[in-house]
Each structure stands twice: as C-alpha cells, then as structure tokens.
C-alpha positions in Angstrom: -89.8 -22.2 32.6 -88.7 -24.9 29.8 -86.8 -24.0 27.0 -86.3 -26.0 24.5 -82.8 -25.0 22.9 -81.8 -22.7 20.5 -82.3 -20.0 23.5 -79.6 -18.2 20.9 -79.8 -17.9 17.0 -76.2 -18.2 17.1 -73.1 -18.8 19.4 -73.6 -16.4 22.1 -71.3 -14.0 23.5 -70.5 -14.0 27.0 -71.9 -10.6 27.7 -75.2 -12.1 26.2 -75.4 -15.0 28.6 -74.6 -12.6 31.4 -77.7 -10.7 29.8 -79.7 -13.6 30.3 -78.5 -15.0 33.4 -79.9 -11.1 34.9 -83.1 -11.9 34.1 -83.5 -15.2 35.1 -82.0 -14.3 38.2 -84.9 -11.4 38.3 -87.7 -14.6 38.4 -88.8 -14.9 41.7 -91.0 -18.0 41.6 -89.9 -19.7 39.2 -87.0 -21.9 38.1 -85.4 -22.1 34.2 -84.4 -25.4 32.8 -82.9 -25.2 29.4 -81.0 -27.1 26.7 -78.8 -26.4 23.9 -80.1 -26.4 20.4 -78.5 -26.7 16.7 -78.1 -22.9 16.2 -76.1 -22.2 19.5 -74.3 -25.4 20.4 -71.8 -26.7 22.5 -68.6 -26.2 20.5 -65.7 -26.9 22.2 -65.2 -22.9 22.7 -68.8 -22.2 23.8 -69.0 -20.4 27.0 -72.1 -22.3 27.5 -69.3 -25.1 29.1 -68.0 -22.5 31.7 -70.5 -20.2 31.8 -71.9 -20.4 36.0 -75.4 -19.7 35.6 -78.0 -18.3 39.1 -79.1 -21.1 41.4 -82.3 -21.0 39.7 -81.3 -21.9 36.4 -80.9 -25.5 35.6 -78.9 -26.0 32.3 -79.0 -29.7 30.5 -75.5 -29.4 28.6 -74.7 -33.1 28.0 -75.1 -34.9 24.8 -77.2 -38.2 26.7 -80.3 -37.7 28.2 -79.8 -36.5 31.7 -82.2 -35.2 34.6 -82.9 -32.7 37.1 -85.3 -33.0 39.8 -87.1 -30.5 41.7 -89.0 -32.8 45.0 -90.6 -30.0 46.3 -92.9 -29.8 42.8 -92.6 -33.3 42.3 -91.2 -32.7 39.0 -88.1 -34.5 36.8 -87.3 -33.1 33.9 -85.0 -34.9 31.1 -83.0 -33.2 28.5 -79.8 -33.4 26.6 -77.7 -30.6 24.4 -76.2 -30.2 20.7 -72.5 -31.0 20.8 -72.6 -30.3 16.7 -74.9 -28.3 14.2 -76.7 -31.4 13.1 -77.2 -35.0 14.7 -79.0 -37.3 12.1 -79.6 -40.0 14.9 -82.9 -40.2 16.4 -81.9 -40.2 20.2 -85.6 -39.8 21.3 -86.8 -43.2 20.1 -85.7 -44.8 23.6 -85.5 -42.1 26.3 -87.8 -43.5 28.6 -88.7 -41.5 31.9 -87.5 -43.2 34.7 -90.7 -42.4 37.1 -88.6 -40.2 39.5 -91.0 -38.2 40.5 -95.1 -37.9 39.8 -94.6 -35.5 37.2 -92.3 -36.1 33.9 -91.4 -33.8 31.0 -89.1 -34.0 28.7 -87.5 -30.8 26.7 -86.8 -32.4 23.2 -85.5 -30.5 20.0 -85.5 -31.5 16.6 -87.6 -32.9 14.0 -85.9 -33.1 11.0 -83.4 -35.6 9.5 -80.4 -33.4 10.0 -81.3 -32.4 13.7 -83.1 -35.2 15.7 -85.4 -37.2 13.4 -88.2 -37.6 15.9 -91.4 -40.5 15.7 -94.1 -38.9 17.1 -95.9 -42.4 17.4 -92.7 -43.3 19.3 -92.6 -39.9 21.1 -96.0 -40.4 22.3 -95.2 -44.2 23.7 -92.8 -42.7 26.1 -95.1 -42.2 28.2 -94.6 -38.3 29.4 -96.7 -36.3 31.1 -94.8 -33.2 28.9 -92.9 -33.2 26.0 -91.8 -29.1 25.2 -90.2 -29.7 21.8 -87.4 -27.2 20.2 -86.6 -26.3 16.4 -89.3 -25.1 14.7 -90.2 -21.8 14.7 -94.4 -21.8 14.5 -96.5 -23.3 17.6 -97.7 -26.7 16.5 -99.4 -29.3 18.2 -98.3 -32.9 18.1 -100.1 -34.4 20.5 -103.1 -32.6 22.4 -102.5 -31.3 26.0 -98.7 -33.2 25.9 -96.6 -32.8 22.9 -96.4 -28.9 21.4 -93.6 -26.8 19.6 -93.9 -23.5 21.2 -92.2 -21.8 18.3 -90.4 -18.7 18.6 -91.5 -15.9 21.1 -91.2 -13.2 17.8 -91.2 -14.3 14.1 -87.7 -14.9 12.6 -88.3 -14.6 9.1 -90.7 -13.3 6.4 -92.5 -16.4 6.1 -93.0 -17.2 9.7 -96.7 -16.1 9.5 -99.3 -16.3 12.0 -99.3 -15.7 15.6 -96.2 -16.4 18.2 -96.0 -16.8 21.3 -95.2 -19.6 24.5 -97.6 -22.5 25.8 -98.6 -22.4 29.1 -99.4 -25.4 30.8 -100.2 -27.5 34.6 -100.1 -30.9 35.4 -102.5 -32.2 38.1 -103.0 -35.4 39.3 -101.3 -36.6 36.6 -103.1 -35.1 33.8 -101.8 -32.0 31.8 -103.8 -29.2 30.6 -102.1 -26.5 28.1 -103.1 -23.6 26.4 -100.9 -21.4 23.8 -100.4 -17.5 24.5 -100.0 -15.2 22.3 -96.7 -12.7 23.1 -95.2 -11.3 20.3 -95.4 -7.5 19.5 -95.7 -8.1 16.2 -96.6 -10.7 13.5 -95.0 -11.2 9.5 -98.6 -11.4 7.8 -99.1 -12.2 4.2 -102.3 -9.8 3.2 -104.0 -10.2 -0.2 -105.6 -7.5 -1.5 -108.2 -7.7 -4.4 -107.6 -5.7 -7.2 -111.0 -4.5 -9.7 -110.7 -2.9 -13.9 -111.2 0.3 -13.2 -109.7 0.8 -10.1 -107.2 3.8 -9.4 -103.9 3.1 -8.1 -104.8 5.4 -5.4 -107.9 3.6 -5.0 -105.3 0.4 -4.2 -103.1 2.4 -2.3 -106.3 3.3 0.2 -107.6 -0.2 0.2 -103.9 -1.2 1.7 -103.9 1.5 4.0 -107.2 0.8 5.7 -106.4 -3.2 5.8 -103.4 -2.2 7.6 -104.7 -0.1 9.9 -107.4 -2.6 10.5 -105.0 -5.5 11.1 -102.5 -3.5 13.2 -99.5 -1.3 12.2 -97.2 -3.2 14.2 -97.0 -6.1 12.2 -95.1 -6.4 8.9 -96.3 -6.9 5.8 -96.1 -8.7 2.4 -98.9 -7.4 0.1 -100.0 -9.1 -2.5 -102.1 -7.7 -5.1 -104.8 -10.3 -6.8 -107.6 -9.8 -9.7 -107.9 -7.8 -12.4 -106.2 -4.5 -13.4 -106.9 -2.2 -16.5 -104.5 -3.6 -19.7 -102.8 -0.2 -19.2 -102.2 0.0 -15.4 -98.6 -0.3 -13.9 -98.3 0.3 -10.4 -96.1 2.4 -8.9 -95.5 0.4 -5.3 -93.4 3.7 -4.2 -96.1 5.2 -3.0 -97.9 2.0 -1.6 -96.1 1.8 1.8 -98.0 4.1 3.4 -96.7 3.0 7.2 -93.0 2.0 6.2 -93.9 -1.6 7.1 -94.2 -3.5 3.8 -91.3 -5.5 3.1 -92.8 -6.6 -0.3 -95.6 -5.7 -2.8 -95.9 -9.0 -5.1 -98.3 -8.1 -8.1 -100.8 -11.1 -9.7 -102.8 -9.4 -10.9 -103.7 -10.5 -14.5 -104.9 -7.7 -17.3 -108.7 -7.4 -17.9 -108.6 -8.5 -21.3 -112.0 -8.2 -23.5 -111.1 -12.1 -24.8 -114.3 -12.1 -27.2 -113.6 -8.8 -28.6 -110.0 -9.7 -29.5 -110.7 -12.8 -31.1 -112.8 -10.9 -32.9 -110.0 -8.5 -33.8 -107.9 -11.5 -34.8 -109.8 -14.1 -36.1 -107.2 -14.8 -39.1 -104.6 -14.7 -37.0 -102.7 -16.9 -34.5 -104.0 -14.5 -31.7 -107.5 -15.1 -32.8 -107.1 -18.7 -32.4 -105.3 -19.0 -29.4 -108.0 -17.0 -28.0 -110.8 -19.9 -29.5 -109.0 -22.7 -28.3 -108.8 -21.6 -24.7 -111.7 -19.4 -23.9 -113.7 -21.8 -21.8 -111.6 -22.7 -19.5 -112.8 -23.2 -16.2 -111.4 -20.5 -14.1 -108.1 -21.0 -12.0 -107.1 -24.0 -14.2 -103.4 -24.1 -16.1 -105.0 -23.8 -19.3 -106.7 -20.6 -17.6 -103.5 -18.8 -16.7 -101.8 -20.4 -20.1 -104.7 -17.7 -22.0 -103.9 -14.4 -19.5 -99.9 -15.2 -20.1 -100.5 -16.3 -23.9 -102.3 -13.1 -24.8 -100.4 -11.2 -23.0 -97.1 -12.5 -25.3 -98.7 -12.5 -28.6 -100.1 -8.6 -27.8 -96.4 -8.0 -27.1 -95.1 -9.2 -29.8 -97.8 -7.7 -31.9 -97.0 -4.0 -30.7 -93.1 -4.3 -31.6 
C-alpha cells in the first residue's frame, strides 16, 4: 500500500496515529509505505518523529530521497517527507532510481510552486516503473499505466466533483498495468437542472427530487437551476431540499421576457431601444446576457 503524504489533513494527534497504526497492523498480506505531506508535516513537535509504527509499516520521514526495500517482492521504493508547509524547490528533477531491485516506484507529492514544483517531462525521464504522486485531491493521470494522482479516498470539499477513489496497480516483467477504483461512499456533484416558462415551483422541486434519487441520495449536491422562468417567479429553495443533502441551490435562470412585445411597448423610450439594439444576438453571447440583465434594470427602474 503506497501513500503518498498528507495521510492527515492536519497535524495528527497521537491517539490518531495509534488509530492508524491498528489498522495497518490488521493487513495481513500486505505492507504500508508512506510519506509525509504539506498538510501534516514533520514539525519539530510531530509525533510522526517518535511515533513506533507495526513492523509492516514502512514510514519515509526524511527530507532527501531515501529507500526501502522489500527482496522478497523485488521491490524499492523511494520517498522523502515535508519538514515545512511549503518547499518551493523542485527536488524530483534529479531523483534517479538506483536499480536496487527489478521493480522501482517512487511516492512523490507535490505539484505546485509552493509544494514540490514537479516536470512531468522530467518526471517521466526518471525512468520509474511507478510514480504514486500526493497533493491533489482528484485522480489524474500524468502518464498512462506509471504516473497517476490517486486523489483523496472521499471528496474534501464542495468542488471536488466527480468520482474518488485509489489506483490499483501490478508490475510484471517490468511493465506496469493500473486501473483506478472507485471507493468513496459518496460524491460532491454539481447537477443542473433546466428550468421551462410555465413551470411550477413544485414542478422544479419534483424534477430535483427524481434527479436525485436517480443519481443517488448519498451524494451531496449543488443544484443549479438553468433556463427560463416566468417574469413573476421567485423560488422559494426552502422547500427544494427534499433529502437534506443540498448544500446550495444557485439560481440562473433568466426571466422569459416577450423582447418584441416590449419594444413594442417602449418604442420612444430608452427601453424600446435597448431592446432594438440587442435583439439579435446570437444566443449565449455577452451582448446576449447584457439584454436579459439590461431589461431586467430598466423594468426595475421603471416600476419604482
């Protein structure tokens, strides 16, 4: 099992390692290898230093590339540790493998120019069998079959969309062969839902529901409302969280305005020609949203 640091979101507590340590120790087949990443690093009071971890857990805690090898796999693995939140050098340029054993990998976190700028042209020329990278919270691929972030097992935040999970992969012969599993319980998902004139709010508030149900009830959501609502409607989202697991209703929808009958309305005035100048405008352009938002102001300040 490689993990690629930040194994905590923060300093952990020594209970929490203890925690941890339980269930490594639980693994029968398998042995951990782990470094330290920006979020929980070695600060000179981290019980990471004196923390003694079960025989099957192999921690890389110092700040230059160091190794442990397991001959019975045929398997070195290379990795060094945080010391401080950010390091702005970019330490994996030159950390060759030194052909210890058949099989390489190196645990590598990073990415960023506070934390480990990494070359992936560079990273690649290194000449790994593996490279399990650390920092980034979404599974990405770098380089196909040797160079992934796993991401985060769970999403961390609102906008980590999409599925998470860990990559699972086997090295034969010198060739490595991956595939990316999906864990987590749930998922943050961003889920538009398109709005027609006419439509009730409870018509919306159905529509949601069913989406929901059809993309799990598990996951959390951020609606988003899109399209075209009745000049009158305002929503009431109170009653749109129908399974308590919206965090946010975000409305764009834009009023159904009858543009020709208006600028009928108003041809002497400054409404009427606003609504001449920008009438045919292709749809979704600036000048498009500039008539929805321009209307919408000069109606306003009509009525008062």
């Amino acid at each position: 099992m490689l993990i690629a640091g930040d194994l905590f979101h923060r300093q952990p507590l020594l209970r929490e390692l203890r925690e941890v340590d339980y269930l490594f120790s639980s693994l029968t087949h398998t042995k951990v290898v782990f470094i330290v990443g920006n979020h929980d690093y070695l600060k000179d009071s981290s019980y990471y230093r004196t923390f003694k971890w079960s025989s099957q857990v192999y921690p890389l805690l110092s700040q230059t590339l160091e190794t442990v090898e397991f001959e019975d796999l045929g398997v070195c693995v290379y990795g060094l540790s945080y010391a401080q939140r950010e390091i702005k050098e970019s330490l994996y340029d030159y950390a060759w493998p030194e052909k210890r054993q058949p099989a390489e990998i190196l645990l590598a976190h990073g990415g960023d120019e506070k934390h480990i700028p990494i070359n992936k042209k560079q990273l690649s020329r290194l000449g790994y069998d593996y490279i399990a990278m650390g920092h980034i919270h979404l599974p990405m691929e770098i380089e196909k079959n040797r160079i992934y972030y796993a991401g985060a097992l769970e999403p961390t935040d609102k906008n980590d969309v999409g599925p998470h999970g860990y990559i699972r992969g086997d090295i034969t012969d010198g060739r490595c062969k991956v595939q990316f599993v999906p864990f987590a319980v749930r998922e943050y998902v961003h889920m538009k839902i398109a709005v027609e004139k006419g439509m009730a709010e409870r018509a919306v508030r159905e529509c949601i529901a069913k989406e929901i149900q059809r993309r799990g009830t598990k996951n959390i959501y951020k609606i988003i409302l899109t399209g075209f609502r009745d000049t009158d409607m305002v929503y009431d989202f109170s009653g749109m969280d129908v399974y308590g697991n919206v965090l946010e209703f975000i409305d764009e929808t834009k009023p159904a305005y009858d543009f020709e009958k208006l600028r009928r309305q108003n041809e002497d005035n400054l409404l009427g020609k606003y609504i001449e100048r920008l009438k045919d405008s292709p749809e979704g352009s600036v000048e498009y949203m500039a008539l929805f938002e321009g209307v919408r102001a000069l109606l306003e300040t009509k009525r008062g």
